[in-house]
C-alpha positions as a Markdown table, in Angstrom:
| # | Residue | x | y | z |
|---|---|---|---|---|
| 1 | Unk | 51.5 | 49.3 | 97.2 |
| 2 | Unk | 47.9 | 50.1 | 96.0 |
| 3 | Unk | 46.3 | 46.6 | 95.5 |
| 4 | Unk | 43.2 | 48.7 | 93.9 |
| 5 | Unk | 45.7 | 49.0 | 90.8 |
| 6 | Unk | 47.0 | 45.3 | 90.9 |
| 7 | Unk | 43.5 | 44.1 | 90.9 |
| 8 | Unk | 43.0 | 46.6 | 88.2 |
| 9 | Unk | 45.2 | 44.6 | 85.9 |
| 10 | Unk | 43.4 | 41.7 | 86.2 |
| 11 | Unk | 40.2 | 43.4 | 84.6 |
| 12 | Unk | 41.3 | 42.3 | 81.2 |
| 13 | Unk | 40.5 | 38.7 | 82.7 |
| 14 | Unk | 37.6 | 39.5 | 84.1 |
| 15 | Unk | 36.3 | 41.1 | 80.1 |
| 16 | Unk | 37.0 | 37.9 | 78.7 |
| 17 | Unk | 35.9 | 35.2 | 81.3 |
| 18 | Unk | 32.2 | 37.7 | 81.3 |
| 19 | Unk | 31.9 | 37.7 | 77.7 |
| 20 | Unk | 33.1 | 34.4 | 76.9 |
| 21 | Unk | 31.5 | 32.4 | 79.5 |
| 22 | Unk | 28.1 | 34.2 | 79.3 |
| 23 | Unk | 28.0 | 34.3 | 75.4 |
| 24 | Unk | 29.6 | 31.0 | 74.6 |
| 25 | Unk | 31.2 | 30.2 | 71.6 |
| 26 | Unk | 30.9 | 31.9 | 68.8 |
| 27 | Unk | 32.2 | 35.0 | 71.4 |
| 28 | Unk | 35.4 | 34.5 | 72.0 |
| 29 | Unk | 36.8 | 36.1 | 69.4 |
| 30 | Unk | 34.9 | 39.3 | 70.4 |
| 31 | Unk | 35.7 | 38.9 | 74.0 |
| 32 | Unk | 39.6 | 38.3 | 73.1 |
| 33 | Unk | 39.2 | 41.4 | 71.4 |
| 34 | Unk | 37.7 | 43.4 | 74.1 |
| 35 | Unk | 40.1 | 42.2 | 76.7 |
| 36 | Unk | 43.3 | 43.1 | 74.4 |
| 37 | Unk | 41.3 | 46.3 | 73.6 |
| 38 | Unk | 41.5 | 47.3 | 77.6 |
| 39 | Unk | 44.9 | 45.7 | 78.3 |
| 40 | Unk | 46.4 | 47.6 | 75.9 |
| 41 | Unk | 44.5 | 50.7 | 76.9 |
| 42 | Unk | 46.5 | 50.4 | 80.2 |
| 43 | Unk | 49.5 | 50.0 | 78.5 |
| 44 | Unk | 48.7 | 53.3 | 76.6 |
| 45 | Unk | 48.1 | 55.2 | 80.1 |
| 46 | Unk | 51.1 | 53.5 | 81.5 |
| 47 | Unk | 53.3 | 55.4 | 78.8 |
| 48 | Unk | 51.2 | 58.3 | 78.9 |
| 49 | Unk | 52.0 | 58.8 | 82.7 |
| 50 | Unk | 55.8 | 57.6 | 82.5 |
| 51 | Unk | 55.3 | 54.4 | 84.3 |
| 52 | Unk | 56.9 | 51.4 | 83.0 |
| 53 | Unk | 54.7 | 48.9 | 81.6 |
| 54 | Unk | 53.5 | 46.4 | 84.3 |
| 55 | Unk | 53.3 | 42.6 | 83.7 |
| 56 | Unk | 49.4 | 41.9 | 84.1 |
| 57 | Unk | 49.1 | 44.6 | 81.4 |
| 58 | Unk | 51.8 | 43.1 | 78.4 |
| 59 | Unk | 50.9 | 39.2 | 79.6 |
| 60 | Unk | 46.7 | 40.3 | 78.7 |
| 61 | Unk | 47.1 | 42.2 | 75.8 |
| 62 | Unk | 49.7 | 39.0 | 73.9 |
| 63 | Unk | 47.4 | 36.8 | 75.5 |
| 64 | Unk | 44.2 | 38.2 | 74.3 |
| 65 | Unk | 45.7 | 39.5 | 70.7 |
| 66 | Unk | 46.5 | 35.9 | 70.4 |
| 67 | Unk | 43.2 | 34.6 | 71.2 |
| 68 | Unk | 41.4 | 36.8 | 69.3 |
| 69 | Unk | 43.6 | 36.4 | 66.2 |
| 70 | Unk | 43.5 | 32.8 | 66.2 |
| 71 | Unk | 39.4 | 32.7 | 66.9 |
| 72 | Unk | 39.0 | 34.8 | 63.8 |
| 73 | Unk | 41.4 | 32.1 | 61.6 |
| 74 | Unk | 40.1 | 29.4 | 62.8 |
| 75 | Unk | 36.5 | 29.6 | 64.5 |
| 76 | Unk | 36.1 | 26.0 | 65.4 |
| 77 | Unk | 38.8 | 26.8 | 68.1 |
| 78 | Unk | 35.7 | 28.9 | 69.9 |
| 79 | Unk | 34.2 | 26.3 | 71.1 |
| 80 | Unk | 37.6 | 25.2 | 73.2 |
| 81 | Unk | 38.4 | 28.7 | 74.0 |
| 82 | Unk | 34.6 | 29.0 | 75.2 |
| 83 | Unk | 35.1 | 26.5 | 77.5 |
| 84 | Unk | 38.8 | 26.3 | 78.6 |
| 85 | Unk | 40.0 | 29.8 | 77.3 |
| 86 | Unk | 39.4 | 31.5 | 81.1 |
| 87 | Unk | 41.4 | 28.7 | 82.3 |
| 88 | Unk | 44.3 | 29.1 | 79.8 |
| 89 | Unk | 44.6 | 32.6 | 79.8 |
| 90 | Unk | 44.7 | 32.8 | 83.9 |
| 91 | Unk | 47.7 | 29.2 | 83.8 |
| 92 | Unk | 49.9 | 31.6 | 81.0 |
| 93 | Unk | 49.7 | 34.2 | 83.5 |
| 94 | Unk | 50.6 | 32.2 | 86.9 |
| 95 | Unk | 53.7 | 30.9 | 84.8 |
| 96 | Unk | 55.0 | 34.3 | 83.3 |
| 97 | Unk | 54.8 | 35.3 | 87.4 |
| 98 | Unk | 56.5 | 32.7 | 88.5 |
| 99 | Unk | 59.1 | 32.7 | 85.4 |
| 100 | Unk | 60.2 | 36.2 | 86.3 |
| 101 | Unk | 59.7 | 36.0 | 90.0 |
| 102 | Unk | 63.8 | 36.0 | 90.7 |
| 103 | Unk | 64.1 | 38.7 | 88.5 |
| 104 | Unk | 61.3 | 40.8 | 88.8 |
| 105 | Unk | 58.1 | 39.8 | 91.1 |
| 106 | Unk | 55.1 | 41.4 | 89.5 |
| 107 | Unk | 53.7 | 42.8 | 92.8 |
| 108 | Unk | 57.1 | 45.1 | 92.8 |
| 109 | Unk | 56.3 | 47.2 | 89.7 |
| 110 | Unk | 53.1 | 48.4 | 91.8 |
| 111 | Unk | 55.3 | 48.6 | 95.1 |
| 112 | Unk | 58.0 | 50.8 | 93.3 |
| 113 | Unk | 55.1 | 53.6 | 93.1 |
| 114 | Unk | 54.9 | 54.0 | 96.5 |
| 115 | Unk | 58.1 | 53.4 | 97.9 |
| 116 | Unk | 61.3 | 55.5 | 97.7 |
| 117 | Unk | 63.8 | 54.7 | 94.7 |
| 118 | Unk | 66.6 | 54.3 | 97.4 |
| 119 | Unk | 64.4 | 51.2 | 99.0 |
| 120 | Unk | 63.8 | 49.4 | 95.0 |
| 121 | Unk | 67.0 | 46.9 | 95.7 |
| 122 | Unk | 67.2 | 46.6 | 99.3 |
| 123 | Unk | 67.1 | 43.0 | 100.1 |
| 124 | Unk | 64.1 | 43.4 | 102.5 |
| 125 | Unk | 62.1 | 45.1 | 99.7 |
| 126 | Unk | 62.7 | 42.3 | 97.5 |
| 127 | Unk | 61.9 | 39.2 | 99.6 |
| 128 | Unk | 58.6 | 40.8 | 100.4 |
| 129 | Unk | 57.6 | 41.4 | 97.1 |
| 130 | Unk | 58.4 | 37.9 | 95.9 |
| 131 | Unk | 56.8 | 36.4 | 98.8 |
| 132 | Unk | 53.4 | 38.4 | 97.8 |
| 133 | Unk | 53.6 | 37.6 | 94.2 |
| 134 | Unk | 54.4 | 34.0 | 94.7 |
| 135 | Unk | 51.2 | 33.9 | 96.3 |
| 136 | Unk | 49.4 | 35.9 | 93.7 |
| 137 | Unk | 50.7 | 33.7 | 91.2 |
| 138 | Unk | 49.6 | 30.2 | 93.3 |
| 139 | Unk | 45.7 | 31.8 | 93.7 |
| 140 | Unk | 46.2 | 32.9 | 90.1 |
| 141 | Unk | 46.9 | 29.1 | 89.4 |
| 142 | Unk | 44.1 | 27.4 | 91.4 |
| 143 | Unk | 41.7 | 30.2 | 89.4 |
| 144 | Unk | 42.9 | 27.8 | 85.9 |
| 145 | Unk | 42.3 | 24.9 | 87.6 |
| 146 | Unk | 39.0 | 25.6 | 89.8 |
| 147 | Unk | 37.9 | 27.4 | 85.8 |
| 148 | Unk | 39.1 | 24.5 | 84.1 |
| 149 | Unk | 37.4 | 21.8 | 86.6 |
| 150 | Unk | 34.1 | 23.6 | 86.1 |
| 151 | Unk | 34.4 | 23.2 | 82.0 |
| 152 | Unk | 35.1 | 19.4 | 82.9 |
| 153 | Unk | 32.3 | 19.0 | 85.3 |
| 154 | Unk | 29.7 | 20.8 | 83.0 |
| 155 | Unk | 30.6 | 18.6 | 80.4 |
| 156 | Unk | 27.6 | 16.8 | 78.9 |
| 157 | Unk | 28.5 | 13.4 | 79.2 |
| 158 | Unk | 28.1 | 14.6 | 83.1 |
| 159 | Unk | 25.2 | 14.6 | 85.4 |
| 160 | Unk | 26.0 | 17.0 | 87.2 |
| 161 | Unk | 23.8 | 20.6 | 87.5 |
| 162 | Unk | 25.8 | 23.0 | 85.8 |
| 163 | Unk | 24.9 | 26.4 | 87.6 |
| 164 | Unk | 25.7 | 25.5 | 90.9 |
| 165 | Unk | 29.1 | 24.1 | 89.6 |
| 166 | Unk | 29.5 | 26.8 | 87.1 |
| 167 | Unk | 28.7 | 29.2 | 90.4 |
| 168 | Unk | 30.8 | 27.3 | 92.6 |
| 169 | Unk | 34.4 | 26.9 | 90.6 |
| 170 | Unk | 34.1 | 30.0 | 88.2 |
| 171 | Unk | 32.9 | 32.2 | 90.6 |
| 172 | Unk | 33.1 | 31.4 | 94.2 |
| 173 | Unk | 36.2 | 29.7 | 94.8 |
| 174 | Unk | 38.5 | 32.6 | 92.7 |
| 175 | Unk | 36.1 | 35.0 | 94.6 |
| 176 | Unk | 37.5 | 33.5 | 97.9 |
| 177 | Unk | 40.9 | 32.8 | 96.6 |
| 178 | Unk | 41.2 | 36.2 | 95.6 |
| 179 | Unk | 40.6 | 37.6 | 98.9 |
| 180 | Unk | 43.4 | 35.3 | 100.5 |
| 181 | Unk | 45.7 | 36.9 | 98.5 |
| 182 | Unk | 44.2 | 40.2 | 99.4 |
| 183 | Unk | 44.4 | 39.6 | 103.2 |
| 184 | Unk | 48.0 | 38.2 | 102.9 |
| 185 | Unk | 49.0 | 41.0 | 100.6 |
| 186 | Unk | 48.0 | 43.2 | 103.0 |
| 187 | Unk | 49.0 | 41.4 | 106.5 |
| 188 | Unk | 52.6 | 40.8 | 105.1 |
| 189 | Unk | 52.9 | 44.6 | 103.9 |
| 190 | Unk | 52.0 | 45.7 | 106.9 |
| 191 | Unk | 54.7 | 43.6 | 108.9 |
| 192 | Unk | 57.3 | 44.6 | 106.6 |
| 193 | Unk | 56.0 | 48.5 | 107.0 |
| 194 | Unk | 56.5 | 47.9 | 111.0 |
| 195 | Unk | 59.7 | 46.6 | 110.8 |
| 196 | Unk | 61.0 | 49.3 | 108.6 |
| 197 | Unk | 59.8 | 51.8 | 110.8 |
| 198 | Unk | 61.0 | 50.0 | 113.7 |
| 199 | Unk | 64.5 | 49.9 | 112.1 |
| 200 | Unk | 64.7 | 53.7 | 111.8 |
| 201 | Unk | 63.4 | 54.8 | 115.1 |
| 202 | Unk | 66.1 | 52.3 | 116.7 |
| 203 | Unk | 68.7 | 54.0 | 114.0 |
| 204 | Unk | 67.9 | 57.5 | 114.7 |
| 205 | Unk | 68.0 | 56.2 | 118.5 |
| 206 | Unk | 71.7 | 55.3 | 117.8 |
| 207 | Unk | 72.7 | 58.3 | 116.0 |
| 208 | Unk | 71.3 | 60.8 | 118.8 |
């Protein structure tokens, strides 16, 4: 599995939350945009290559079309979206993962590209890839709440110095969650990788 293109998919994210949280409102709307503008450009090179659409790609470009179109009907919503609108989009995403994570764990559709067809259903293949996206989905939920605690603790009723907690719970702490999930991703495919290989060496062992 290439976890260069499953942190691809999350660019969409990253558009909005630079736009939005760096413009403010009166920006969401064109960050929306922008992000549903590249989601669905990944969407369109999906088809174009024959690959089936992956999650991260449909879940941005509804999420984003939706955020754009109601920003444009209603601009006082720009000001929530401004603020919380990072922190929504990332919580709609941790529950689609985890909605379809019996049926189809995100991290799979990336696996699938790499892996032989005959290894898709194997029970083996399947635990490891809803282990891996169970975690993905748990960072991707402390990234809403670390994102929505920094809109809460910037608020202006607070005292608090907004940089450093703008730096520290929009930045930092997805930054390091992120990375978890990258180390886990990659210590847990790697186990699975040696036991597979171990399991044929031992077969062909047998058969011979």
């Amino acid at each position: 599995m290439s976890m260069l293109k499953v942190l691809t998919g999350f660019i969409p994210w990253i558009v909005f939350s630079l736009v939005a949280t760096r413009e403010g409102a009166g920006a969401v709307t064109t960050a929306a945009l922008l992000a549903f503008f590249v989601a669905a450009a990944f969407l369109i090179v999906s088809r174009v290559r024959g690959r089936s659409p992956k999650l991260l790609e449909v879940t941005g470009a509804v999420v984003f079309a939706a955020f754009g179109i109601v920003g444009a009907v209603n601009p006082a919503v720009d000001a929530f979206l401004a603020d919380y609108g990072r922190a929504l989009a990332t919580l709609i995403l941790a529950v689609a993962i985890f909605a379809l994570l019996p049926v189809l764990p995100f991290t799979e559709q990336y696996a699938r590209e790499t892996v032989p067809q005959q290894y898709w259903h194997s029970p083996v293949f399947r635990s490891v890839n809803r282990r891996i996206s169970a975690a993905w989905g748990a960072v991707i939920a402390g990234h809403a709440v670390s994102t929505a605690l920094a809109s809460v603790l910037t608020e202006p009723a607070t005292t608090l110095p907004s940089r450093p907690v703008d730096l520290l719970f929009n930045w930092v702490i997805p930054v390091l969650l992120t990375w978890w999930a990258w180390r886990y991703t990659a210590r847990i495919s790697a186990h699975a990788h040696d036991a597979a290989t171990a399991r044929t060496a031992h077969q062909t062992a047998t058969q011979v």
